[in-house]
PDB file with one MODEL, atoms N, CA, C and O in Angstrom:
MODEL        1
ATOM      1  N   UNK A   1      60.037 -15.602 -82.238  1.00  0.00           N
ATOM      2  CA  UNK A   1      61.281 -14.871 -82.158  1.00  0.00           C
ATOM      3  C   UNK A   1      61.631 -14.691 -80.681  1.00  0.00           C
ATOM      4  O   UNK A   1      60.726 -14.448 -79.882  1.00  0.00           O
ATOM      5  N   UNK A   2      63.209 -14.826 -80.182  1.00  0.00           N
ATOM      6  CA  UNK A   2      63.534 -14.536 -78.796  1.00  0.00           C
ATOM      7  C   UNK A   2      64.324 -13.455 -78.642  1.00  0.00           C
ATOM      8  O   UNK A   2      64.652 -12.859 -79.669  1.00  0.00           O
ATOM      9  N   UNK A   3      64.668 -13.103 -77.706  1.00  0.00           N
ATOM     10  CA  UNK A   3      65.513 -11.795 -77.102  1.00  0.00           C
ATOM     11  C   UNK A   3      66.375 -11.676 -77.883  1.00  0.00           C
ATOM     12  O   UNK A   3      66.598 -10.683 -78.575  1.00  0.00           O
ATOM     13  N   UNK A   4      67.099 -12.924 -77.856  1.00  0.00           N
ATOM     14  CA  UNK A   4      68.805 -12.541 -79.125  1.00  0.00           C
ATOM     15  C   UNK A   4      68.767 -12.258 -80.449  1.00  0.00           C
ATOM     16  O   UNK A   4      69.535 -11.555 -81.105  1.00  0.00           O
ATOM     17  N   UNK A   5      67.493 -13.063 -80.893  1.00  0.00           N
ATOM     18  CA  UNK A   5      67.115 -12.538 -82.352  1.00  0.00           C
ATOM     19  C   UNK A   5      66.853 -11.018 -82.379  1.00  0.00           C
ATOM     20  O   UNK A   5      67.362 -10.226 -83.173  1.00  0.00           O
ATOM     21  N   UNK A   6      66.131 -10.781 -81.560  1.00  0.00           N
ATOM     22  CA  UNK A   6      65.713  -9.199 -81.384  1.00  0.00           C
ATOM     23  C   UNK A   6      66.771  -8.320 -81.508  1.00  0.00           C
ATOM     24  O   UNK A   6      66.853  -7.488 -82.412  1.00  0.00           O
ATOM     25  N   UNK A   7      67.732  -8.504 -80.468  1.00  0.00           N
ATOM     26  CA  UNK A   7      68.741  -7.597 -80.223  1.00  0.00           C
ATOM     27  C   UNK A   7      69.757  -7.837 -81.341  1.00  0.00           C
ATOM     28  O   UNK A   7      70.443  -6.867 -81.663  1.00  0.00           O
ATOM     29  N   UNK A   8      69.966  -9.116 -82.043  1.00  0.00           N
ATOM     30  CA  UNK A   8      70.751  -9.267 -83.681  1.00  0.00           C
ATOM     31  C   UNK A   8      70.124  -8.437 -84.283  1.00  0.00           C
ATOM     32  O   UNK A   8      70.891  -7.622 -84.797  1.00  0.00           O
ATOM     33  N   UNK A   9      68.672  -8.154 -84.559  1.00  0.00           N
ATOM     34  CA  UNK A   9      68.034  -7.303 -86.020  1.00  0.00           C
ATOM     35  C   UNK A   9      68.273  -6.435 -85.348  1.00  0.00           C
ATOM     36  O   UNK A   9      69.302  -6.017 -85.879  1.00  0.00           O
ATOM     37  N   UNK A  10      68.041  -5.660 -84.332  1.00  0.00           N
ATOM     38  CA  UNK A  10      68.472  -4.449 -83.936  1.00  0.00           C
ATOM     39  C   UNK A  10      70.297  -3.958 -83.462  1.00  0.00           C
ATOM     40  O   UNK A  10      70.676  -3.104 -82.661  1.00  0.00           O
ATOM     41  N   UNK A  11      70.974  -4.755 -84.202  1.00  0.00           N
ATOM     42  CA  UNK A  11      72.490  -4.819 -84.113  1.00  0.00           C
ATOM     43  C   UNK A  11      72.552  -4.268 -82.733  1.00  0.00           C
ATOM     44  O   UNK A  11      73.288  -3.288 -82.628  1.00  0.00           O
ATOM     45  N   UNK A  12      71.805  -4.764 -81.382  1.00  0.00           N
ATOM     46  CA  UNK A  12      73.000  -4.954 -80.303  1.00  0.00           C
ATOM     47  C   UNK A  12      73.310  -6.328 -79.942  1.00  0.00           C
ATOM     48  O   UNK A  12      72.596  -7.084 -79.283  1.00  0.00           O
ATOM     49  N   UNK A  13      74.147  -6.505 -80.310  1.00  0.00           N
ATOM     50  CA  UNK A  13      75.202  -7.829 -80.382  1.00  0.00           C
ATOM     51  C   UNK A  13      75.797  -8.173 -79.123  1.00  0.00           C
ATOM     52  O   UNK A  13      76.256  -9.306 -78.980  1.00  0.00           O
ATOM     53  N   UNK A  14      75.859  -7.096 -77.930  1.00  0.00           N
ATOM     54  CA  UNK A  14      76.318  -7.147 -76.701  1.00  0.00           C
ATOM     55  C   UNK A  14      75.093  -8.143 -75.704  1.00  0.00           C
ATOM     56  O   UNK A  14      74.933  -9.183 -75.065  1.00  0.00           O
ATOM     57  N   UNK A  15      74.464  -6.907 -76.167  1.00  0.00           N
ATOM     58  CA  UNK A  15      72.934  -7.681 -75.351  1.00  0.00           C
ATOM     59  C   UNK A  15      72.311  -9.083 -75.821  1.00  0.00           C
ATOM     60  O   UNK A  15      71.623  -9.829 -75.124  1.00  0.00           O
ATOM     61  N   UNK A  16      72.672  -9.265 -77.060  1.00  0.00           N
ATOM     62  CA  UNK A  16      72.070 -10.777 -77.959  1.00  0.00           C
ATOM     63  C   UNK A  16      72.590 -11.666 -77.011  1.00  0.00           C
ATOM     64  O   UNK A  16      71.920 -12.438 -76.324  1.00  0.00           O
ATOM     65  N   UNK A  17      74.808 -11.422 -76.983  1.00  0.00           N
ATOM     66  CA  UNK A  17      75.429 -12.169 -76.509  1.00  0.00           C
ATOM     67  C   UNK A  17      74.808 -13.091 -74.940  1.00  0.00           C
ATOM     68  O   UNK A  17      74.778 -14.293 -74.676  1.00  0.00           O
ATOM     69  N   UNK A  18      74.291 -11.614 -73.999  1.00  0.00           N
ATOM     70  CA  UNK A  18      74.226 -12.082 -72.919  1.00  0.00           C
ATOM     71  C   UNK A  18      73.170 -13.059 -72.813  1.00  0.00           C
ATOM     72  O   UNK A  18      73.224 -14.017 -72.042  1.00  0.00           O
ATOM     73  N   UNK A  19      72.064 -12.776 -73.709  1.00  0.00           N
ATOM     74  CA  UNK A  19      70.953 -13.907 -73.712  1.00  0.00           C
ATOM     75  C   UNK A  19      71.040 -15.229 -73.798  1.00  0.00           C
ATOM     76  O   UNK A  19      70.497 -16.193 -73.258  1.00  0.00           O
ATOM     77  N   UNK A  20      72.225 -14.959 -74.975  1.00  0.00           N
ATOM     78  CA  UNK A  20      72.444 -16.044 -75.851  1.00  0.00           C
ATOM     79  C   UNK A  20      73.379 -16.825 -74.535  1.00  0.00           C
ATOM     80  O   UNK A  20      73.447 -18.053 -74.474  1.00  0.00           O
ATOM     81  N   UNK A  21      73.816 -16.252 -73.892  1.00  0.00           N
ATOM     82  CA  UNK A  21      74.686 -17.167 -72.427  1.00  0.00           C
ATOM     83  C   UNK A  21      73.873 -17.146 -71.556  1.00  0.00           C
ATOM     84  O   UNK A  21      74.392 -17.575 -70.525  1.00  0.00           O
ATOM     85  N   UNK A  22      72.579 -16.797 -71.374  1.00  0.00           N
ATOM     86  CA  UNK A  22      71.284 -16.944 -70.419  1.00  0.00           C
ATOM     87  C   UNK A  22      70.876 -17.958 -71.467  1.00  0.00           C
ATOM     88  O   UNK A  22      71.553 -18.897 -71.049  1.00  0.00           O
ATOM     89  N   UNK A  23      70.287 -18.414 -72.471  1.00  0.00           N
ATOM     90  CA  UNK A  23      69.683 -19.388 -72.667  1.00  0.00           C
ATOM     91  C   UNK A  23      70.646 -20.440 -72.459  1.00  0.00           C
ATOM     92  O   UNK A  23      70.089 -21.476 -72.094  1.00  0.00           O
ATOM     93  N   UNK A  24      71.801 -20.528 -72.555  1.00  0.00           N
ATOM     94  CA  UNK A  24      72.462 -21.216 -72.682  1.00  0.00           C
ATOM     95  C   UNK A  24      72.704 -22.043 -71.254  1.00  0.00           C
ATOM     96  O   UNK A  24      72.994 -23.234 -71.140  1.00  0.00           O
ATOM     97  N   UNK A  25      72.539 -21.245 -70.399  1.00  0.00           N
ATOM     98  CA  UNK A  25      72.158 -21.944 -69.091  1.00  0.00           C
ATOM     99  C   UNK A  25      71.370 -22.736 -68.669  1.00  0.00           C
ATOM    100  O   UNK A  25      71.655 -23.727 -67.996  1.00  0.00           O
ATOM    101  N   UNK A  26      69.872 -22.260 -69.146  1.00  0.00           N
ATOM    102  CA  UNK A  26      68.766 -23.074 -68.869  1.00  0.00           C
ATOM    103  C   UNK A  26      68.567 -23.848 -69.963  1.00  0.00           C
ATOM    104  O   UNK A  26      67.377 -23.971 -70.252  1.00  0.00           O
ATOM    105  N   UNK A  27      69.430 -24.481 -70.757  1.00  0.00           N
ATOM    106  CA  UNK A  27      68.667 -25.548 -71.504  1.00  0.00           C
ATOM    107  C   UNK A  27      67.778 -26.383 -71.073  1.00  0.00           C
ATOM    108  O   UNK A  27      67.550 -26.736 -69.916  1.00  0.00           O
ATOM    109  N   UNK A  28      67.133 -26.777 -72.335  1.00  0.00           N
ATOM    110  CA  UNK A  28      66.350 -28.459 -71.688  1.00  0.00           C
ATOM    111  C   UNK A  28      67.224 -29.117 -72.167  1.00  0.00           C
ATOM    112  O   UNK A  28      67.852 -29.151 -73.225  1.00  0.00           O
ATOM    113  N   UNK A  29      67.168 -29.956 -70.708  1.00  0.00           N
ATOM    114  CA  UNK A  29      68.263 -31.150 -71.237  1.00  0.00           C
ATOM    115  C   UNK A  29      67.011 -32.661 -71.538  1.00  0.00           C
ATOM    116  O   UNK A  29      67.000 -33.575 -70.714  1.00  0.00           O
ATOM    117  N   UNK A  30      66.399 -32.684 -72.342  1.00  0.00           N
ATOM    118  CA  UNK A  30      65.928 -33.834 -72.544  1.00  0.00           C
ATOM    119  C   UNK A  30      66.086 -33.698 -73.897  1.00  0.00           C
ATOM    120  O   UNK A  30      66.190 -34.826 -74.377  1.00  0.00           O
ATOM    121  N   UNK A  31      66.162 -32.725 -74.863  1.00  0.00           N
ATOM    122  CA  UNK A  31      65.893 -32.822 -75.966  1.00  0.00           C
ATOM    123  C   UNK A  31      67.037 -33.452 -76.587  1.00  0.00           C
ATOM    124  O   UNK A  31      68.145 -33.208 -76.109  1.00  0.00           O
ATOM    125  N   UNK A  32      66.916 -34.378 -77.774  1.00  0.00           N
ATOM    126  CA  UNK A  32      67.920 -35.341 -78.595  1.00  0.00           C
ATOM    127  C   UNK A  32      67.397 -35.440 -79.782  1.00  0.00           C
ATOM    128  O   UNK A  32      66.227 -35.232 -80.104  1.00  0.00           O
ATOM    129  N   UNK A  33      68.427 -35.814 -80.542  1.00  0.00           N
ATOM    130  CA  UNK A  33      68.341 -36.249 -82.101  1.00  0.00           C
ATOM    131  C   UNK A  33      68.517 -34.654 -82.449  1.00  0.00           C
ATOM    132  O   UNK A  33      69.221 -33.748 -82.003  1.00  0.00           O
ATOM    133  N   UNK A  34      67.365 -34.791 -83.630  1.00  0.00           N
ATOM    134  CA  UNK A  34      67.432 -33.907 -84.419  1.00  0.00           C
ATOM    135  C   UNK A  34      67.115 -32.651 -83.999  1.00  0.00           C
ATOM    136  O   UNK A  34      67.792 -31.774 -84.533  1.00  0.00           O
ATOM    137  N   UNK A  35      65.940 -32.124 -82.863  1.00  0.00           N
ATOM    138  CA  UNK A  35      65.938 -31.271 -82.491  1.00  0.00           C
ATOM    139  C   UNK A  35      66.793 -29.797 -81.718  1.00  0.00           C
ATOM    140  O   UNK A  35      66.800 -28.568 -81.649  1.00  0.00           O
ATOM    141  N   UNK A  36      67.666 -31.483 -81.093  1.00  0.00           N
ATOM    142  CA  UNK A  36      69.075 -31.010 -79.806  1.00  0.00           C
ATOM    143  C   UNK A  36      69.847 -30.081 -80.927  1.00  0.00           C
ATOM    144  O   UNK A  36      70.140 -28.887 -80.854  1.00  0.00           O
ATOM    145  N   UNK A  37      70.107 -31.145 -82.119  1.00  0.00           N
ATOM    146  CA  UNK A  37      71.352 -30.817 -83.294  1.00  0.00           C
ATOM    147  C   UNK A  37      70.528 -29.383 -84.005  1.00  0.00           C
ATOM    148  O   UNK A  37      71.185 -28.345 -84.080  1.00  0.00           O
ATOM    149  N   UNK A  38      69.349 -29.398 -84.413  1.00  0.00           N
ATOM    150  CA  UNK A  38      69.485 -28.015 -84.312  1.00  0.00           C
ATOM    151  C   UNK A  38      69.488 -26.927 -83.527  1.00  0.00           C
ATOM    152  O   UNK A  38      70.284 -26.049 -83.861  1.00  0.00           O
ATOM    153  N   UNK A  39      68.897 -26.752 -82.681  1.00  0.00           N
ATOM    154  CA  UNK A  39      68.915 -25.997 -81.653  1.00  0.00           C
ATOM    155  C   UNK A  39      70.550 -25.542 -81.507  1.00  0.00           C
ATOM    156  O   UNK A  39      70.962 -24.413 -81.240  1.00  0.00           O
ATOM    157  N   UNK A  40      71.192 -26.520 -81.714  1.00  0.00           N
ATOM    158  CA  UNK A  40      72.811 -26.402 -81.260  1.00  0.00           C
ATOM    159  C   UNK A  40      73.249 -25.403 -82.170  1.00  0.00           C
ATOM    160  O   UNK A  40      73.939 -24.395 -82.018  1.00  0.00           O
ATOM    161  N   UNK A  41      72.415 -26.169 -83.629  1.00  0.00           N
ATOM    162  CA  UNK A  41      73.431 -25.367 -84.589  1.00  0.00           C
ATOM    163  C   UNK A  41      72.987 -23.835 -84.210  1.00  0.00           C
ATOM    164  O   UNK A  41      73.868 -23.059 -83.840  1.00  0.00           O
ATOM    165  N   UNK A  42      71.428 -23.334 -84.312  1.00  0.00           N
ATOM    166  CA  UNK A  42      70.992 -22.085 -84.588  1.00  0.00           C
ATOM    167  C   UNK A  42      71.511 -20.960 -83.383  1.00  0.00           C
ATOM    168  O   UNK A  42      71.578 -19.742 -83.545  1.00  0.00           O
ATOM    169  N   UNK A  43      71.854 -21.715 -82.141  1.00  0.00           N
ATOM    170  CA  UNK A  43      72.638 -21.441 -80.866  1.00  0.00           C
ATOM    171  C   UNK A  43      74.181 -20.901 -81.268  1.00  0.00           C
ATOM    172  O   UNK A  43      74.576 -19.761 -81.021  1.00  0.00           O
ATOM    173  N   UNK A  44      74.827 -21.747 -81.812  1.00  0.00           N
ATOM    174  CA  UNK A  44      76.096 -21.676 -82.808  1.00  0.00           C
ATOM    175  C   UNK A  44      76.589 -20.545 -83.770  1.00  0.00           C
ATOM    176  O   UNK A  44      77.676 -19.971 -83.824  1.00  0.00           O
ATOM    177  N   UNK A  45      75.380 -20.395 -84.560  1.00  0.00           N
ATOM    178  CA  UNK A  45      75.432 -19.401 -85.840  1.00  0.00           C
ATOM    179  C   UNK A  45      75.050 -18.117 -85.354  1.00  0.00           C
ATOM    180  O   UNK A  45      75.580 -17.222 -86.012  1.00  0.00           O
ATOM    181  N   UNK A  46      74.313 -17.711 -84.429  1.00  0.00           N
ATOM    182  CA  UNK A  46      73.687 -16.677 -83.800  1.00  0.00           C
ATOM    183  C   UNK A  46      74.685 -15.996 -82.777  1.00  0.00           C
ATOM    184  O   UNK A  46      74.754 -14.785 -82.568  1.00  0.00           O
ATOM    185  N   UNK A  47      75.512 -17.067 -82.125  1.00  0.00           N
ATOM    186  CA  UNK A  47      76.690 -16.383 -81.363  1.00  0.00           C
ATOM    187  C   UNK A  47      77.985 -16.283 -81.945  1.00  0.00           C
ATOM    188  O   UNK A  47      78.679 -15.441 -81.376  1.00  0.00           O
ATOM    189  N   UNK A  48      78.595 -16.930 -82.994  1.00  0.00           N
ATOM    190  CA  UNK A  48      79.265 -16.336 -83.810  1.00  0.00           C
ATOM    191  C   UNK A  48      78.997 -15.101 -84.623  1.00  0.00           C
ATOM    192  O   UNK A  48      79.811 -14.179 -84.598  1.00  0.00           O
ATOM    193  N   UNK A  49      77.924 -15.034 -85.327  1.00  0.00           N
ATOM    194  CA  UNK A  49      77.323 -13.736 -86.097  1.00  0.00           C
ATOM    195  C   UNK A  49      77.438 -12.663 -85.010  1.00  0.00           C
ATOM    196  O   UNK A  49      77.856 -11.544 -85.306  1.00  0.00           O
ATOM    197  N   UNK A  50      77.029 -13.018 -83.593  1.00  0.00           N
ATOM    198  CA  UNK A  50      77.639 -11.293 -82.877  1.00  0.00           C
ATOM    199  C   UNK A  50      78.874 -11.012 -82.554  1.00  0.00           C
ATOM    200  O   UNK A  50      79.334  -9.882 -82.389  1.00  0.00           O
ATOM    201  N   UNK A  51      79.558 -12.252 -82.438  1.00  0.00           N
ATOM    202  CA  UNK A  51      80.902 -12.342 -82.195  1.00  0.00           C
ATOM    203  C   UNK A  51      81.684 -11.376 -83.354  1.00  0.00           C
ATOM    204  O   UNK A  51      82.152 -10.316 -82.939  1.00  0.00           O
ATOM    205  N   UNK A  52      81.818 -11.661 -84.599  1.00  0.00           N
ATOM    206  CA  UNK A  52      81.735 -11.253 -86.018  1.00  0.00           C
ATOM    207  C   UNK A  52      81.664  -9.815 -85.826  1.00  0.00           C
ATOM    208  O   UNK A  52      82.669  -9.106 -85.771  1.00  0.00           O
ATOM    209  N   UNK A  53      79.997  -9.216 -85.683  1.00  0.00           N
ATOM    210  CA  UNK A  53      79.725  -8.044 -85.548  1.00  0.00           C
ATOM    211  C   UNK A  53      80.395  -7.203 -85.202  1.00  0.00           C
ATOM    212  O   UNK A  53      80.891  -6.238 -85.783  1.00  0.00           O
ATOM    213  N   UNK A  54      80.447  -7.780 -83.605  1.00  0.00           N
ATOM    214  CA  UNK A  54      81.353  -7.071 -82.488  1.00  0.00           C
ATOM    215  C   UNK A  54      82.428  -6.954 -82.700  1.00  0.00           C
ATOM    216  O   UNK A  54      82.733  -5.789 -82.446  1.00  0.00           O
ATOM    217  N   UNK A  55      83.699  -7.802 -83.226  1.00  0.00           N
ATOM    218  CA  UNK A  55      84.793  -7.635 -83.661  1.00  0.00           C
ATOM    219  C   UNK A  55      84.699  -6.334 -85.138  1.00  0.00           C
ATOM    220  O   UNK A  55      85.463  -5.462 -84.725  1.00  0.00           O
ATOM    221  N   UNK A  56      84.399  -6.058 -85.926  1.00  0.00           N
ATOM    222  CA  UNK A  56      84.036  -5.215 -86.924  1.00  0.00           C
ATOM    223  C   UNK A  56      83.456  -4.617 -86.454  1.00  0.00           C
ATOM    224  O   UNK A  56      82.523  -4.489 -87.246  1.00  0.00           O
ATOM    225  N   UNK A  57      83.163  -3.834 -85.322  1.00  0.00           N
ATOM    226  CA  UNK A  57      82.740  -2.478 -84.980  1.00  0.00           C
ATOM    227  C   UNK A  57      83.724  -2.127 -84.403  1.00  0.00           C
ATOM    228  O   UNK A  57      84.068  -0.947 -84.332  1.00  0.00           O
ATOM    229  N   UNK A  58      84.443  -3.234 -83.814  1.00  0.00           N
ATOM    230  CA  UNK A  58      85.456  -3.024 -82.631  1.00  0.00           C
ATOM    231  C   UNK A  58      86.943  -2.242 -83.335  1.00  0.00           C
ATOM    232  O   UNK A  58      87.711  -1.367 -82.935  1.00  0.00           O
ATOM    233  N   UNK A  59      86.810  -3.381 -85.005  1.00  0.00           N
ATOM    234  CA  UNK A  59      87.949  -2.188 -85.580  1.00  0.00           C
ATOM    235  C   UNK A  59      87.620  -1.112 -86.375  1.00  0.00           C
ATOM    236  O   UNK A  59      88.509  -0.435 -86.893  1.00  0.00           O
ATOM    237  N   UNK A  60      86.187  -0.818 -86.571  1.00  0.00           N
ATOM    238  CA  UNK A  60      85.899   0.968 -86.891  1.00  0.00           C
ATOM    239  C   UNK A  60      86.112   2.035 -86.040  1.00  0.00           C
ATOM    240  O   UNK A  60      86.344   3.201 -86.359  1.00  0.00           O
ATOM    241  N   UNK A  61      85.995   1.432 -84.650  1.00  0.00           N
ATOM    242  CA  UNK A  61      86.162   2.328 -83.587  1.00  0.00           C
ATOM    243  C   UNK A  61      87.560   2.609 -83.926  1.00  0.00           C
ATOM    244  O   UNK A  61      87.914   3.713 -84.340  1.00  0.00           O
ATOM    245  N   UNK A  62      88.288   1.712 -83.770  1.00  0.00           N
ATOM    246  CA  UNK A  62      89.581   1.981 -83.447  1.00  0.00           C
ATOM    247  C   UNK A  62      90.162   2.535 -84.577  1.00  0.00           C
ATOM    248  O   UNK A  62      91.262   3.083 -84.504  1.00  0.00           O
ATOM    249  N   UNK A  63      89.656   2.467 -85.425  1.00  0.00           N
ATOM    250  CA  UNK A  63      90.414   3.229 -86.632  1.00  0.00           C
ATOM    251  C   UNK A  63      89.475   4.308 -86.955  1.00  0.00           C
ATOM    252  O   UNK A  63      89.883   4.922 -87.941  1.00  0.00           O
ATOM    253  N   UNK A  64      88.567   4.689 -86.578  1.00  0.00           N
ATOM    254  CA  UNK A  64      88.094   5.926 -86.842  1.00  0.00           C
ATOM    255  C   UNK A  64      88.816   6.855 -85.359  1.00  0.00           C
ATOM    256  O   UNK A  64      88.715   8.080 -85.300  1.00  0.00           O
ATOM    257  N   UNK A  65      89.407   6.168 -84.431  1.00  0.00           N
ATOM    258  CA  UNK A  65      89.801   7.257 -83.187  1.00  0.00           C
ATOM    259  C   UNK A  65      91.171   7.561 -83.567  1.00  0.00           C
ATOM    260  O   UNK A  65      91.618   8.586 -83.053  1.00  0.00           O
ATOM    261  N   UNK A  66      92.297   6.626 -84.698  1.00  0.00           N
ATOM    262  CA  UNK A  66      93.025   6.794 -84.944  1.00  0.00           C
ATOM    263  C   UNK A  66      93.394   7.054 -86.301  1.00  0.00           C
ATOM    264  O   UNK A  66      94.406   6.555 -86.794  1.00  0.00           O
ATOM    265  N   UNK A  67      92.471   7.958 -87.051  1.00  0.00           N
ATOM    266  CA  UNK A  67      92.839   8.713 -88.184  1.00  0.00           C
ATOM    267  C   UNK A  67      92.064  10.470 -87.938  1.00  0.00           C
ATOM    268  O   UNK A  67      92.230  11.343 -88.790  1.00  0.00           O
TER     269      UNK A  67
ENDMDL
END
C-alpha cells in the first residue's frame, strides 16, 4: 500500500491528490506493456475517485453554509 491509498481510506483526498502528482513525477520510465497499462490505469482510477470525492464534499459544504 502507498501514501495515496492511505490518505483515499482515510478520505483525505487533498493529500492522496498531491502524492498522486508526486508519483506522478517520478515515474519509471522503462516500464511497458502490460505493467505501464496498468499502473496507468490504477494511477487513473485513484485520481479520479478523489477528484469525485472532493467535488461532493465541495457541494455539502456549500449547501450546508447555505441553508
Amino acid at each position: 500500500m502507498n501514501l495515496p491509498e492511505i490518505y483515499i481510506i482515510e478520505q483525505n483526498y487533498e493529500r492522496a491528490i498531491f502524492y498522486l502528482d508526486e508519483i506522478k513525477k517520478h515515474t519509471v520510465k522503462y516500464l511497458y506493456g502490460n505493467v505501464y497499462i496498468e499502473r496507468k490505469e490504477k494511477f487513473e482510477a485513484r485520481y479520479k475517485l478523489c477528484e469525485t470525492e472532493l467535488k461532493k464534499n465541495e457541494k455539502v459544504k456549500y449547501y450546508s453554509q447555505h441553508t
